[in-house]
N, C-alpha and C positions, 0 to 999 in steps of 0.2 A: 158708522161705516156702511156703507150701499153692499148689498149684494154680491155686484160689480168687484167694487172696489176689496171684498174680501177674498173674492176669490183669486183674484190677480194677488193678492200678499200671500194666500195660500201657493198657489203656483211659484212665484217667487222664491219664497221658503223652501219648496219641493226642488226647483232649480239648484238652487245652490247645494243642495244635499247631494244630487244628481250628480255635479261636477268635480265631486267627492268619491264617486265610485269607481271602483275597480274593478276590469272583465279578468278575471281571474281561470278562465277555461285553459291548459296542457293543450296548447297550439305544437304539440311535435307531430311530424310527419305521417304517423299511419291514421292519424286521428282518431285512436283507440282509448286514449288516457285520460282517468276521470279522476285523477290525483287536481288538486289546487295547487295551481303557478304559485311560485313564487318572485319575490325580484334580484332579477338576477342582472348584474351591466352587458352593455350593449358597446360598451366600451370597454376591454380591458383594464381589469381594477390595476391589478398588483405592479403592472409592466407600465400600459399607457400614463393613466392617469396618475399614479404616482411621481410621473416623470413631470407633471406639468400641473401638478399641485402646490400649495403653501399652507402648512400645518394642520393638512390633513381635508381643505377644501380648493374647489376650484369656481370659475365664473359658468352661469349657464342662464341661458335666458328664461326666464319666470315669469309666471304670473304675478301680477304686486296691487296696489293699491296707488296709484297717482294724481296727486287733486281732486281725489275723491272716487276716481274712477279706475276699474278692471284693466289694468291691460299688461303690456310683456314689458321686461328692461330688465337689464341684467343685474346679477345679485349671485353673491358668495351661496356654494351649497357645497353641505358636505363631500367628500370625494366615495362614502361609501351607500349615499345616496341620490348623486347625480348619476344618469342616464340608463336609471333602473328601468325595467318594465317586469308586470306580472305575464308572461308570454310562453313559460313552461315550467312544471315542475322541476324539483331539484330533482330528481335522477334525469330525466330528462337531458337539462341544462348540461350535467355534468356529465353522461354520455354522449351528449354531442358535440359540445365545445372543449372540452376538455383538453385537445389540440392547440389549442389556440391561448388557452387559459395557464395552462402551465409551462409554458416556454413563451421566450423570444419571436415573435411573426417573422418565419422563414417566407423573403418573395420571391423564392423558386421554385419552392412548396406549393403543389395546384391545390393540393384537400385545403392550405390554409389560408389561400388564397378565398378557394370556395365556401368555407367557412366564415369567414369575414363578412361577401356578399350576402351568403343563409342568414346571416344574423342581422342584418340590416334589412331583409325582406320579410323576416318573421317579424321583427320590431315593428314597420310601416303595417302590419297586418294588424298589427296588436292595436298600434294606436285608433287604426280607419275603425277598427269593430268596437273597441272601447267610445271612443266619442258616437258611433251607429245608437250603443246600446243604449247611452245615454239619452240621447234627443228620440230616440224612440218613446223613450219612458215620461220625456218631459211631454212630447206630444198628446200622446196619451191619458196623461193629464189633465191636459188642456180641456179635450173632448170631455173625460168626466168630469171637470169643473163649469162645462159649457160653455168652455171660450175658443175652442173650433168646432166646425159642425163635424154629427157621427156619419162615416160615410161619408161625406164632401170633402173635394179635394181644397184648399187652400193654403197659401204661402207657407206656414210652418212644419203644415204635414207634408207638402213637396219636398220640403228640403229636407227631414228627417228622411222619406222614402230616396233621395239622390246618396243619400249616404250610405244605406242600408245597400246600394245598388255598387256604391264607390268600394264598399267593404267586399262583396261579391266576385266583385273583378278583380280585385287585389287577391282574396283567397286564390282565385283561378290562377294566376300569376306565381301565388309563394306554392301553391301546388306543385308546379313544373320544378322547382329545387324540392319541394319535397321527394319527387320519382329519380331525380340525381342521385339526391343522399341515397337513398333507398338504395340505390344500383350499384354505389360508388361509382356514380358517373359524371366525376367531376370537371370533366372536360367540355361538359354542359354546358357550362358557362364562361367564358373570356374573359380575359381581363388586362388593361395597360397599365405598368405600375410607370410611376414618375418619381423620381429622388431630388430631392431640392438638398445638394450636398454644404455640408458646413452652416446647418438650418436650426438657429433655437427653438426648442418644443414651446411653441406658443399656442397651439390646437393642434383640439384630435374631434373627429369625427367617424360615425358611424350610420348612412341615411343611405335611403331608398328614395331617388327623386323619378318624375317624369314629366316631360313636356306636349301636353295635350295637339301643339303645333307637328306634333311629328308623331306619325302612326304605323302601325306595323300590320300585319297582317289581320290578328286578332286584338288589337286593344292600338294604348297608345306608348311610345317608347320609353323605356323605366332602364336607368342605373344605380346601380349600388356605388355611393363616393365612400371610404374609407380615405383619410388624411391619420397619420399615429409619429409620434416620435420612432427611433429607430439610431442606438449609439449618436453619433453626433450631426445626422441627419434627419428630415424629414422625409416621409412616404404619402405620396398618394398614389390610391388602387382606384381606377373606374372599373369596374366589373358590369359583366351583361348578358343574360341567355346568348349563346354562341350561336341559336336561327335568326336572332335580330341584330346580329351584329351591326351590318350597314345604317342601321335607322339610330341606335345607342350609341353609336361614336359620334352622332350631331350635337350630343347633349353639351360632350367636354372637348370638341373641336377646337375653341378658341384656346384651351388649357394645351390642346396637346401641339398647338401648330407655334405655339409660342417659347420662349428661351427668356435667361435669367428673372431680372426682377419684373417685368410684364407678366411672363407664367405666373409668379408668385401673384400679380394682382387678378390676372385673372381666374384662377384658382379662389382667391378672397372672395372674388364676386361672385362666382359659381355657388359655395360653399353658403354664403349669406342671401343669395336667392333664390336655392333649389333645397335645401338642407335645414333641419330645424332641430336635429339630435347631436348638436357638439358644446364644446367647452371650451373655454380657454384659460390660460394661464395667468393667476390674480396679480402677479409681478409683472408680467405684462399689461396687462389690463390695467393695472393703478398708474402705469407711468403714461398712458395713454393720454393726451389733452381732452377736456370735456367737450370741445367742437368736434374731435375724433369718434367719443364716445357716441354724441347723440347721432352723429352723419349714420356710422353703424346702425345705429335702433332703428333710425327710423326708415334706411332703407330696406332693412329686416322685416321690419312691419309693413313697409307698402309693398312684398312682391309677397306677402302670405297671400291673398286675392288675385294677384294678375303676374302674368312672369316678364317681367322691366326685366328685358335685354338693353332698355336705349341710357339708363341712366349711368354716367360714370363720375366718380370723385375719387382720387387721391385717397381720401381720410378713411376708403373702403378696406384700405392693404393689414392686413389679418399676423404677418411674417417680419 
């Protein structure tokens, strides 16, 4: 074996060890805490996802292995290991959700409302700095194995510094809920709740999206979707800093301007092209046709890179 060619299996090897790691840093609010995160859901274990489990797991989109090759599709996971993140120690965790964790989500409740949103913009923090950490590290690499130059900029080390920068702005952003909570200033943030009444619990969600198309002042416009069961209905929460209102209601405009089962698809579409932290329910899912299933994946997989407003199919409907 060349040189060359060792050092790329070297790197290789490293990579995939890389994609294994966990940013384990106490992301709570005063940024004082130097206890190790634990994994804690991002979805309601006991309430939610209970509600839209089958013997103790649910569907979530994974990593897998397909004709040989890396990519996402969906696959059965435990329900007390789906939509974990290491994002804050347990006291932490349990002093700040602790509202939300042990009851019913009240949606006339602002703190649980606000809480819902918190938890979905500390998650989208968690994941932007976990992946930074990562490709920082692979890059890195690279340079000591001599397969980028030291000091020159090129394609891999660009894209690990966009991340490093993606993670930055996102802090700057879960900052502004961190000086809410701080205040109990939960009126900070806004929110439209939507009830799809007499709704089987087929998904739940819990994501921080934003569309680079729409910008606000200082950045570009970012909502929290939360969709949960709720007795014999379904909930969905747009939430959004309340100085960006006007630009964060573009996002779920076509959700909100819409009635019966339209809402419901455009909701689907929303949730599968802006959203990558939900689940859904494996009795659902299994009775699904497999033209349904792939239509899903794979428009799942083409709007991770680019945000396809223009595509629409039927087989997208989630409810």
């Amino acid at each position: 074996m060349s040189i060359a060619a060792d050092s790329w299996a070297v790197l290789k090897a490293y990579s995939f060890a890389q994609l294994k790691a966990k940013f384990t840093k106490c992301l709570e609010p005063s940024a004082k805490c130097r206890q190790t995160a634990i994994k804690a859901h991002s979805i309601q274990n006991a309430g939610m996802l209970a509600r839209i489990s089958r013997n103790g797991h649910v569907v979530s989109m994974r990593r897998v292995l397909r004709d040989g090759n890396a990519t996402l599709d969906f696959a059965e996971e435990g329900r007390n290991q789906a939509t974990t993140f290491t994002g804050l120690c347990a006291a932490h965790d349990a002093e700040i959700f602790r509202p939300i964790e042990t009851a019913a989500i009240d949606i006339s409740n602002e703190r649980h409302l606000f809480l819902l949103a918190y938890r979905a913009a500390l998650k989208e923090l968690h994941t932007i700095m976990e992946w930074a950490a990562r490709l920082q590290r692979i890059y890195m690499k690279r340079v000591e194995l001599g397969l980028s130059p030291k000091g020159q900029p090129d394609p891999p080390g660009m894209f690990a510094t966009e991340r490093l920068m993606a993670s930055y702005v996102t802090h700057l952003y879960k900052t502004k809920y961190d000086l809410a909570f701080l205040k109990g200033d939960f009126s900070a943030v806004s929110h439209e709740v939507i009830v799809l009444p007499k709704q089987a619990a087929t998904v739940a969600v819990n994501s921080l999206t934003s569309d680079d198309s729409i910008r606000t002042d200082e950045d570009v416009a970012r909502i929290a979707v939360n969709v949960f069961p709720r007795d014999e209905d379904v909930v969905a929460v747009f939430s959004y800093l309340s100085g960006e209102a006007p630009q964060a209601r573009q996002l779920h405009a076509e959700v909100s301007a819409a009635t019966g089962d339209y809402q419901k698809y455009a909701l689907s579409r929303l949730l599968l092209r802006c959203c990558e932290n939900f689940v859904l329910n494996p009795e659902y899912f299994d009775r699904m046709p497999e033209s349904k299933k792939e239509a899903i994946r794979n428009f799942f997989l083409s709007t991770i890179s680019k945000n396809d407003t223009g595509t629409h199919d039927p087989a997208l409907f989630l409810f």
